[in-house]
PAMIBA-795448 format. One record per atom (N, C-alpha, C): x, y, z. Coordinates in steps of 0.02 Angstrom, whole numbers, plus 32768, in hexadecimal, padded with zeros to 4 digits. Last residue first. Layout:
PAMIBA-795448
XYZ ...
***
This chain:
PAMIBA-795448
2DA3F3057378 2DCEF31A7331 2DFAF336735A 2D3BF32373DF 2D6CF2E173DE 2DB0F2D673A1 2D06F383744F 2D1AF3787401 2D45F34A7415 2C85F38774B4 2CCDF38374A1 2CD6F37B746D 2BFBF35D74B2 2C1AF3767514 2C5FF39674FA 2B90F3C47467 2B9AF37F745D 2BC8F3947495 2B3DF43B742B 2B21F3DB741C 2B4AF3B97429 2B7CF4AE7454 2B7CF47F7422 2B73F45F73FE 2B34F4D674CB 2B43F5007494 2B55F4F07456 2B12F476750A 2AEFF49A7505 2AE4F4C574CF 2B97F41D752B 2B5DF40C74FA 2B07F44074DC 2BD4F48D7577 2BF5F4797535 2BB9F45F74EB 2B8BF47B75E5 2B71F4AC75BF 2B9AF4B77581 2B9EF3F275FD 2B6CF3FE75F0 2B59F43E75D6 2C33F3F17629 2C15F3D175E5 2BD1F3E675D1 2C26F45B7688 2C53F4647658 2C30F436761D 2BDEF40876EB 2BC6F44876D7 2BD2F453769E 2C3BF38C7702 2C01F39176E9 2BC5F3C076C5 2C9CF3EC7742 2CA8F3A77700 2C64F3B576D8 2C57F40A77A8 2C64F450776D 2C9AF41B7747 2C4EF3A27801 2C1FF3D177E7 2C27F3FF77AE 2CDDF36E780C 2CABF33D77E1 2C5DF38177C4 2D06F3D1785B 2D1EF3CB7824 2CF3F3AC77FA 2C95F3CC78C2 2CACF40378A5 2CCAF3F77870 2CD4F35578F2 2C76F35178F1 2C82F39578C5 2D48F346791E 2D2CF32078E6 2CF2F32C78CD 2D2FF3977988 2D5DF3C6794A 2D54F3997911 2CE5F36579EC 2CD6F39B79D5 2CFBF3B8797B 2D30F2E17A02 2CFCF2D879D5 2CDCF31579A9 2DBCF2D77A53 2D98F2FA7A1C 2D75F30479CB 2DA3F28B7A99 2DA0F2A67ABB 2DA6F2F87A7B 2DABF2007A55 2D71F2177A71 2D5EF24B7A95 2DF5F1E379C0 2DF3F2017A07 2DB9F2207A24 2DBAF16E7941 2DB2F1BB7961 2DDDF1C579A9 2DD4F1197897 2DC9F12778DA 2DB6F17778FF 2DAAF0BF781A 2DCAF0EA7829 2DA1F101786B 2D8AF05977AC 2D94F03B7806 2DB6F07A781E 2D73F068772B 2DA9F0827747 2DCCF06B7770 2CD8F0467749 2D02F023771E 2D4CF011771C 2CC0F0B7778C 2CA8F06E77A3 2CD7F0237783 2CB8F11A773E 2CDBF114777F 2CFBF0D777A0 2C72F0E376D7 2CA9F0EF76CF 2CD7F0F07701 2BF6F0FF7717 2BEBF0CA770C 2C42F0B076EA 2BE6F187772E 2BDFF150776B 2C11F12D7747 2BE7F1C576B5 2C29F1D076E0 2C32F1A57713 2B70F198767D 2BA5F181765E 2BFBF1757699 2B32F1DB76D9 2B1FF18876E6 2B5CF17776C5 2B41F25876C3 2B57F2417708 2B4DF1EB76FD 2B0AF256763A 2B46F2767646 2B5CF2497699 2A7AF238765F 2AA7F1FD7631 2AEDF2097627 2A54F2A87692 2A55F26876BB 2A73F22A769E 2A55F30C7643 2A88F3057670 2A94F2C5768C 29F5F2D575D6 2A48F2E875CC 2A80F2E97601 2987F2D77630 299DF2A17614 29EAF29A75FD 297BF37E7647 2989F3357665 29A3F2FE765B 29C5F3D175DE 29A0F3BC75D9 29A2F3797615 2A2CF4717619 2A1CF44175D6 29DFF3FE75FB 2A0AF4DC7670 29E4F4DA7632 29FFF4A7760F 2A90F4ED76CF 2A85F4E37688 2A61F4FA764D 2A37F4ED774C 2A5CF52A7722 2A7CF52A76E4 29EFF476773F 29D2F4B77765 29F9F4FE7746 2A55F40F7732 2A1FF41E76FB 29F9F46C7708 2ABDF4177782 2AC1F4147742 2A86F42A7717 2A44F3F17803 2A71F42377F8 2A8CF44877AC 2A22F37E77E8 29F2F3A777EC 2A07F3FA77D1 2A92F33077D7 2A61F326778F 2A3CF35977AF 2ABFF3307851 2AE7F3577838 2AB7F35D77EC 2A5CF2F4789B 2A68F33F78AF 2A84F356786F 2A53F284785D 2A22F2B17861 2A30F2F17873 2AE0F249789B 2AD2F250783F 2A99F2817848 2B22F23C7907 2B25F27978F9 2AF8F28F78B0 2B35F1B77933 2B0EF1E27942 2AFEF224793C 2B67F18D78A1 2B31F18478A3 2B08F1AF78E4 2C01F1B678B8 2BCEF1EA787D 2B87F1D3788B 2C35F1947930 2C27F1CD7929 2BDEF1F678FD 2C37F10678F4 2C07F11C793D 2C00F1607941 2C9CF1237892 2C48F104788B 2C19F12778B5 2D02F12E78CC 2CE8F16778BB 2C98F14D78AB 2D1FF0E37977 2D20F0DA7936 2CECF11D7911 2D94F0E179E9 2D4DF0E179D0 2D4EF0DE7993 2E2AF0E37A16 2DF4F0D77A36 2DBEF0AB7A22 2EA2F0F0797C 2E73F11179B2 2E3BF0E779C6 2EDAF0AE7925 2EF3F0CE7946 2EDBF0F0798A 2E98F04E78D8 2EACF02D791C 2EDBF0597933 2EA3F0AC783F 2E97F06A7861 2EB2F05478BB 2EB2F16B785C 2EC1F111781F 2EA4F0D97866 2E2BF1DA787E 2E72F1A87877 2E71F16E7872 2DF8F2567806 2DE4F218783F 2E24F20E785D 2E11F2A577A1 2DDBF2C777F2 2DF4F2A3781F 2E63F2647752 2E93F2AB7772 2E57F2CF77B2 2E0EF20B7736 2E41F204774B 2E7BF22E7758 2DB2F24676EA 2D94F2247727 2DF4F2247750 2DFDF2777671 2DDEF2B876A5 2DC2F29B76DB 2E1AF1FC7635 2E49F220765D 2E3DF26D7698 2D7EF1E57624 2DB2F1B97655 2DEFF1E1765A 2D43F21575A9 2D5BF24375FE 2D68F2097626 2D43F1B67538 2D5AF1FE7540 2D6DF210757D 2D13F1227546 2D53F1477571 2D55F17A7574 2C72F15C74FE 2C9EF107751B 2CD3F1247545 2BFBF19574E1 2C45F1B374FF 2C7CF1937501 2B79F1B974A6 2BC6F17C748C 2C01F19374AC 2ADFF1A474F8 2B27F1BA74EE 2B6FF19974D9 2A55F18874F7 2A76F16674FF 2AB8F19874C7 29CCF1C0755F 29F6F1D27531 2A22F1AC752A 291FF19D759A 2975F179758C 298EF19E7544 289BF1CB759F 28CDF1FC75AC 291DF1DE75AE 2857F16A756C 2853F19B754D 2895F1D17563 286EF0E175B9 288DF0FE757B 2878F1277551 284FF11E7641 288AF1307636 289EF11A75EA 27C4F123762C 27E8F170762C 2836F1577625 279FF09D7619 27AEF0C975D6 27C4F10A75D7 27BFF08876A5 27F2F06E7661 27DFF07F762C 2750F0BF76DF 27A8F0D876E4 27CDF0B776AB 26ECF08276A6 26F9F0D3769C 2731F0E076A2 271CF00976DB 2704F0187683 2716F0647689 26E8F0127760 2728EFFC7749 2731F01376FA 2660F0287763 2692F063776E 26DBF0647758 2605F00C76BF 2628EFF37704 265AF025771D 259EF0577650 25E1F0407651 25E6F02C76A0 2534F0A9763F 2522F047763A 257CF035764C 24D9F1247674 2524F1127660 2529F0D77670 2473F15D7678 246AF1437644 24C8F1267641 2463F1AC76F0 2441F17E76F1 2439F15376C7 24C0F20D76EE 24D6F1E17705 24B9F1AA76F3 24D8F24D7642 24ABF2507687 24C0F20876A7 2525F2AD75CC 250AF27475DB 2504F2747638 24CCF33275D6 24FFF30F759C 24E7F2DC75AA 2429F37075CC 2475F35775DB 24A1F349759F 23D1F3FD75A0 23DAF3C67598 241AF3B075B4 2374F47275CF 23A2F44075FC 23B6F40275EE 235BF5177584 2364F4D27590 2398F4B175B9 234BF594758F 2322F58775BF 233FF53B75BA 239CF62F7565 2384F603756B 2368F5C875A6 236AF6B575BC 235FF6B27563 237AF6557552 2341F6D57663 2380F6B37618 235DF6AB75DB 231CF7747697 230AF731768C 2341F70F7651 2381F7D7770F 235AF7D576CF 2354F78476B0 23DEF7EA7756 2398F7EA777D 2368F7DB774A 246CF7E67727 243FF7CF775E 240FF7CA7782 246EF85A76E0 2449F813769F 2421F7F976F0 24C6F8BB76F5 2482F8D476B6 245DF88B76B8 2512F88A7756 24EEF8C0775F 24B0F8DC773E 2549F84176E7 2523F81D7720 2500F85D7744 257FF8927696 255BF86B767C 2528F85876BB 260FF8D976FB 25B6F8F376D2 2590F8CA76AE 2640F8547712 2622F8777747 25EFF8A87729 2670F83E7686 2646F80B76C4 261EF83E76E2 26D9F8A87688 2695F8A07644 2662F86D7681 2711F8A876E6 26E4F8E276DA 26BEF8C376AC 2764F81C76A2 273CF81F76E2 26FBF8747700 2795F85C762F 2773F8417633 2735F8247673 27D9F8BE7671 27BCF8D77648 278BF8997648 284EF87476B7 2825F89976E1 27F9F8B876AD 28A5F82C7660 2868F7FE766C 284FF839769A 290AF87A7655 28D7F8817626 28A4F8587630 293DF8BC7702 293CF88476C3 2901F88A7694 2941F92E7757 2980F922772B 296CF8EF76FD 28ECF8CF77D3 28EDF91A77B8 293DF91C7785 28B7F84E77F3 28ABF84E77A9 28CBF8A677A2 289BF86F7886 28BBF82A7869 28DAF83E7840 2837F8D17888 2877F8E37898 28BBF8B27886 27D6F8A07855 27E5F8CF781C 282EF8DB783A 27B9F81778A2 27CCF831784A 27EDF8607834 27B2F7F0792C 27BCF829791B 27E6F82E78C8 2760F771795D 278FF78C7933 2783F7CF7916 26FCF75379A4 2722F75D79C1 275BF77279A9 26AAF6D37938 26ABF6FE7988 26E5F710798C 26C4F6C8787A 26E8F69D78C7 26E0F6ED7906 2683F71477FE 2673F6F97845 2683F6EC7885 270AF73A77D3 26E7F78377E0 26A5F75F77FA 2739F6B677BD 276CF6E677D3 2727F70D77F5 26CCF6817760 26DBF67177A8 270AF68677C9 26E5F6D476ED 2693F6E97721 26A6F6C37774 2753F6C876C0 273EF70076D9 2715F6F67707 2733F6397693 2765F63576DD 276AF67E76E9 26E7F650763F 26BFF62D7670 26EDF61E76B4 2723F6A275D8 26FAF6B875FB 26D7F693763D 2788F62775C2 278CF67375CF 275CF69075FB 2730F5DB757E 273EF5C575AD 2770F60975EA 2701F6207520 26DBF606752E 26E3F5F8757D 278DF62A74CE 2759F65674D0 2732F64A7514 2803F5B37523 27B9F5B974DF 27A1F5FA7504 286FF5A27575 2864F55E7542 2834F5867501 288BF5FA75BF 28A1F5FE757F 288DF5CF754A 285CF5E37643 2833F629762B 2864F61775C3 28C0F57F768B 2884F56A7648 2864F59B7615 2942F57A76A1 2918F5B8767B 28F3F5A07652 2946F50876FA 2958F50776B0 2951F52E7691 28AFF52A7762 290BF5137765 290BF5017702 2836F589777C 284AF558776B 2895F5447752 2878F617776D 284AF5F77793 284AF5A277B8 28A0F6BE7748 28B6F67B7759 2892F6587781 287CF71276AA 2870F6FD76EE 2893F6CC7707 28EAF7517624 28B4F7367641 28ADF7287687 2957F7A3760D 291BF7C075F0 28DCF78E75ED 29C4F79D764E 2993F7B8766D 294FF7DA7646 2A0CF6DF7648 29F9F71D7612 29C0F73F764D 2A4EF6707678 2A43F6CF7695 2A3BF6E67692 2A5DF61D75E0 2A62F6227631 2A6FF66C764A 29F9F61E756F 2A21F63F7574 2A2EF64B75B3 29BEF5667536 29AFF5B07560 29E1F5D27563 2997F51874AB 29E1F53F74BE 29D4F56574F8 290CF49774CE 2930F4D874B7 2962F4EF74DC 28E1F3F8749E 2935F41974B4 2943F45574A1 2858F41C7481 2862F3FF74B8 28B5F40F74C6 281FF497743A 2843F462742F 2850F46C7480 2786F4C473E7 278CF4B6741C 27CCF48B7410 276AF54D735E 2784F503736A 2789F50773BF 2700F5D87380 2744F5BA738E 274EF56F7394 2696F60F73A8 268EF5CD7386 26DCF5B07389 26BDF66773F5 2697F64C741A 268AF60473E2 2737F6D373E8 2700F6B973B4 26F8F66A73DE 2741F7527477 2749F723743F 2729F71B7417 2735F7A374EB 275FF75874F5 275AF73074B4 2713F82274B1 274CF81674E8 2772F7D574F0 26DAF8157442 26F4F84E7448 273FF843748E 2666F7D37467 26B2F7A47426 26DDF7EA7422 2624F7FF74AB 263EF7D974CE 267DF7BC74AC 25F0F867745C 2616F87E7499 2655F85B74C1 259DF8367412 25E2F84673F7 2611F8537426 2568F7927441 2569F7D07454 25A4F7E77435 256CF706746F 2546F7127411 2549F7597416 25A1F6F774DD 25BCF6E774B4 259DF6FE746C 2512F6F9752C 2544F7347516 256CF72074FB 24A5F6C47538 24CEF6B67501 24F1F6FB74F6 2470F6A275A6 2463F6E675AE 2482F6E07556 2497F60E75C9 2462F62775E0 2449F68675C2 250BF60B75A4 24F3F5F6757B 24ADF60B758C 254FF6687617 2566F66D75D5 2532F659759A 2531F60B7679 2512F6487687 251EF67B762C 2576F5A87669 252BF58E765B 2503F5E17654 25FEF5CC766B 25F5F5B77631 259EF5AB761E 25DFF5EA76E9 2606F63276CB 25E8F5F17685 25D1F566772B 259AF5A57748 25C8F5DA76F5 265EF5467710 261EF51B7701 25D4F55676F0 26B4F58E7782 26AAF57D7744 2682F573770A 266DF5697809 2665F5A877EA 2668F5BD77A3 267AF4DA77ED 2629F4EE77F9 261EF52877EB 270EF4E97814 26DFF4CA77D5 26ACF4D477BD 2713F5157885 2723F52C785F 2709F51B7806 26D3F4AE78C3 26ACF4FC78EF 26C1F5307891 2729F44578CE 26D7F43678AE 26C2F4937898 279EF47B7912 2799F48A78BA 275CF46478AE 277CF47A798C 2799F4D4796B 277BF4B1790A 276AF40B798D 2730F423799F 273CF4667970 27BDF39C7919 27C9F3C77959 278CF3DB7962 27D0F32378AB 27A7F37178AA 2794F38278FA 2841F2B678A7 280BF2B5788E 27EFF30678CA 28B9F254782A 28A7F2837872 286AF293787C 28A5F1DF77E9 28FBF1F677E7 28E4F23A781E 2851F18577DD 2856F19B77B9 288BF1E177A3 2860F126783E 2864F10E77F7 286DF15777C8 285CF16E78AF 2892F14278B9 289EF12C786A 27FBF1D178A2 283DF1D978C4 2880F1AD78BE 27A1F17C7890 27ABF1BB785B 27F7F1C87881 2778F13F7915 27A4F11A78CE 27ADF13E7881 274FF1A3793F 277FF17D795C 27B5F1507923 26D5F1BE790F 2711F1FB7917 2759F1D3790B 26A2F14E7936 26B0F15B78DC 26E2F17A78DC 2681F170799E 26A1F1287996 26CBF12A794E 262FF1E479A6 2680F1C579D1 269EF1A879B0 25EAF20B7928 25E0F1CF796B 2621F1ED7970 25DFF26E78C3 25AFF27078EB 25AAF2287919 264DF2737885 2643F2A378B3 2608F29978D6 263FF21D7812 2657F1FA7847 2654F234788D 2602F26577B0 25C8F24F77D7 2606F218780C 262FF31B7795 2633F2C27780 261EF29177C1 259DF36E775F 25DEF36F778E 25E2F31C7785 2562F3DD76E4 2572F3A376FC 25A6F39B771B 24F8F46476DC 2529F45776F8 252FF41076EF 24A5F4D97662 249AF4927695 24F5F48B7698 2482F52375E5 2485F54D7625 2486F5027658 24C6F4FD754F 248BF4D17570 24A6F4F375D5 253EF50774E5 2505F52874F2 24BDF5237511 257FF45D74EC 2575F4B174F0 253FF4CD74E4 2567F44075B9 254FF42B7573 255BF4647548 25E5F4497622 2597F457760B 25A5F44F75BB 2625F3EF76A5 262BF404766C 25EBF4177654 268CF35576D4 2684F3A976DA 2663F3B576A1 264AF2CE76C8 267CF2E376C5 2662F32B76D1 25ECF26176B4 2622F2307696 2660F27576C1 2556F2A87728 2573F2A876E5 25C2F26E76E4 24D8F2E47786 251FF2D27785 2527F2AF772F 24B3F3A27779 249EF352776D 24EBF339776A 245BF4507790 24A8F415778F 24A2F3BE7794 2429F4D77742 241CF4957752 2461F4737750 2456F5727782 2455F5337748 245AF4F97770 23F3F5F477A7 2407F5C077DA 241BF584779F 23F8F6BB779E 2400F66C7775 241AF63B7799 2409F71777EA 23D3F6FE780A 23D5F6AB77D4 247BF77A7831 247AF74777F3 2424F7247810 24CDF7C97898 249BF7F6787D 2471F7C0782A 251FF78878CD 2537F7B2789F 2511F7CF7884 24C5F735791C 2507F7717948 2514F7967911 24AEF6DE78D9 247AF70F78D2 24A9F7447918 252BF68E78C4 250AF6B1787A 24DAF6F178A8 2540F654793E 2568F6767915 2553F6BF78DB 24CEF6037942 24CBF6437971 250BF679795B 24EFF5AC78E9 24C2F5D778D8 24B0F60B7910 2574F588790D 2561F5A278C8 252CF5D378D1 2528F53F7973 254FF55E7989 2566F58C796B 24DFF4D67947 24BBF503796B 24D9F55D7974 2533F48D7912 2525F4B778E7 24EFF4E5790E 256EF445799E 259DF4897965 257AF4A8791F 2508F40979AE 2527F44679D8 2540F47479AA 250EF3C1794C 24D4F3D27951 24E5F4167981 25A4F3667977 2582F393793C 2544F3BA7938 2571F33379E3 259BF37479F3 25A2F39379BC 24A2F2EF79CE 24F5F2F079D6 251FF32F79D3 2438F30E79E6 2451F2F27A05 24A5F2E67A0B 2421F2DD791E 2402F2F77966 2434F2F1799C 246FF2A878A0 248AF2F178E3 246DF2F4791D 2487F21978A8 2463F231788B 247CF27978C3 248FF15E784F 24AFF1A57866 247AF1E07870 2483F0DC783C 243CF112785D 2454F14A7875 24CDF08E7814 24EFF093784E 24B8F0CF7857 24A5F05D7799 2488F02177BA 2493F05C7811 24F5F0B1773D 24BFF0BC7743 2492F0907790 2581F0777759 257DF0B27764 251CF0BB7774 2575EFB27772 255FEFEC7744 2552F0327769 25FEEF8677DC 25BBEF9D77C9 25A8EFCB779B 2693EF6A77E2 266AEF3B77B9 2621EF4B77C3 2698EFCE7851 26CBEFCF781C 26A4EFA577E7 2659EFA778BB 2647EFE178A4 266FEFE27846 2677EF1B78E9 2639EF2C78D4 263AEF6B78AB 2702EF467910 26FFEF1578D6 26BAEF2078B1 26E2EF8E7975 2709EFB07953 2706EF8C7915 26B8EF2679D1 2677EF6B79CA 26A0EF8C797E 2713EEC579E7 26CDEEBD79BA 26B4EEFA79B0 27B8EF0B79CC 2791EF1579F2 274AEF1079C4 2868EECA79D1 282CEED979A8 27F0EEE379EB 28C3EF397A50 28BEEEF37A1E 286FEEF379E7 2938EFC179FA 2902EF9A7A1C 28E5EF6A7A1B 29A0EFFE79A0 29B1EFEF79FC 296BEFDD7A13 296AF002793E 29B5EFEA7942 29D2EFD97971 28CAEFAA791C 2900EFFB7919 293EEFDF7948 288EEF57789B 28B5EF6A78DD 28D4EFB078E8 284DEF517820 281DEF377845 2852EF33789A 28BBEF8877B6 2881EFBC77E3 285CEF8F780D 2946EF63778A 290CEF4E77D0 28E5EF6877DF 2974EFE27755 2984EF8E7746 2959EF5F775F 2938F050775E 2901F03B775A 291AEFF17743 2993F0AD7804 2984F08A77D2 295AF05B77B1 29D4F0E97869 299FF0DA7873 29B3F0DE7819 2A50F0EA7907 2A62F0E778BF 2A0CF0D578AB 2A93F0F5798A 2A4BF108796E 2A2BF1007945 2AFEF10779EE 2AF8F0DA79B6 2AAFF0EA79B9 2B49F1977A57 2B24F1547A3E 2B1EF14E79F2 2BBFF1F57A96 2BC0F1C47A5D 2B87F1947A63 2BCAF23C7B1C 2B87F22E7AFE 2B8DF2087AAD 2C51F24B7B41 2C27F2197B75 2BDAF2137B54 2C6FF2927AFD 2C87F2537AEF 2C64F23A7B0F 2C05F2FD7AA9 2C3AF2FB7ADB 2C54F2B57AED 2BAFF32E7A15 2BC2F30B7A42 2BFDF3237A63 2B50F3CD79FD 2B88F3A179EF 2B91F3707A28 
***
């Protein structure tokens, strides 16, 4: 949380993607943005990605795993289905990209969470590699593996009858995906599982892991193909392009118009009463708090981030203010505002009844 003396302005948005909000334009930054993805000769050698799958794979054969999946950069996370290969999104592999994944594309993948992803990833290739999913054993514990895939699933927050890994209780989205935030639970060094997991129904499933890999890890894969999805080397779009079709894939657009202006206006305070202004508050606070919201939620990124943009952008409207000396108890109230609508919409479809 902020303290008054740390209020900055940060605010990062794709109104302007060819600036970021506090820098002046920069040629190296203009070049990268208007180059064909493909033209930019991405490639792992050499780079801190290349580490971190090194790092996987000293992972894997600690666990007694001798399967090494192929990893290629790619549009995004992710394996093909049923294809034992990794794709990591190909701005991880410069700085520079990182850099402007960070700024365009609303945050961008820690070392902890490449490490975590890769474990992920590894559980879904190691899956397709051995096709335990086509196992009765396996639709016995985590499912039906053909299962529609929906992108806005209900998770059941705290439920102990899955793992926790990945933020949003992903272990809930799919069958599939279940098992692949098991395997990176009952991978990650240094975690003690069974004592983690003692009392929750996800500790059955993680035994199931742990004897499989005991029976399979040394034994050859049953499949063998490496086809991609899509590969860096074929992506004709510009970097700028990529971000502006992620963001109109992931723009939700919300009819809220006034509804919570009186709930802005029992957090904030009225006009030219105070100091600062609540604006300044919510923008340096928007990522944390969209990270936050969404992490224990489970509702869907995009949802939250069009929830806080709405509330910005209302604040703003309002001209409603702050004391700067307590930012802590605004930063708290505004948080579990936000919580509150979002797991309203969770359960619902929607933040409020308006009847």
């Amino acid at each position: 949380m902020l303290s008054s003396s740390q209020i900055t302005f940060r605010e990062k948005t794709l109104a302007d993607p060819h600036e970021a909000a506090d820098s002046p334009r920069r040629p190296e930054r203009e070049a990268l943005l208007q180059a064909r993805i493909k033209d930019l000769k991405l490639h792992l050698k050499g780079t801190a990605l290349e580490r971190y799958i090194h790092q996987l794979y000293a992972e894997l054969e600690a666990k007694g795993i001798s399967f090494r999946p192929e990893c290629y950069l790619s549009d995004q996370w992710g394996c093909p289905s049923g294809v034992p290969v990794i794709g990591l999104p190909f701005y991880l592999a410069d700085p520079r990209l990182h850099s402007i994944e960070a700024e365009l594309g609303g945050e961008a993948e820690t070392e902890r969470e490449i490490l975590m992803y890769l474990r992920h990833e590894a559980g879904h290739a190691f899956n397709y590699a051995y096709k335990l999913y086509d196992t009765d054993e396996w639709r016995k514990i985590f499912g039906d593996y053909s299962k529609p895939y929906q992108e806005n699933y209900k998770p059941q927050p705290f439920s102990r009858k899955y793992v926790v890994h990945i933020s949003g209780w992903y272990a809930q989205k799919h069958p599939d995906e279940d098992f692949a935030e098991t395997f990176a639970v009952w991978l990650t060094p240094g975690l003690d599982w069974a004592r983690r997991y003692t009392g929750w129904g996800a500790l059955k499933k993680l035994q199931y892991v742990d004897e499989v890999m005991k029976r399979l890890g040394r034994a050859p894969q049953l499949v063998q193909l490496a086809e991609r999805d899509l590969d860096v080397e074929d992506m004709e779009e510009t970097v700028l392009d990529h971000y502006r079709q992620r963001q109109l894939e992931e723009r939700v657009e919300l009819s809220l118009r006034e509804h919570l202006d009186q709930d802005l206006l029992g957090l904030f305070e009225p006009p030219d009463t105070a100091p600062a202004s609540a604006e300044t508050l919510i923008r340096a606070e928007r990522q944390s708090l969209i990270q936050s919201v969404t992490q224990y939620s489970g509702v869907g990124r995009p949802v939250v981030v069009a929830l806080v943009d709405h509330l910005l952008e209302r604040a703003v409207a309002l001209r409603l203010a702050i004391h700067l000396d307590k930012t802590r108890e605004y930063l708290t109230k505004l948080t579990s505002l936000v919580t509150a609508l979002a797991m309203n919409y969770l359960y619902t479809d929607r933040f409020f009844e308006v009847d």
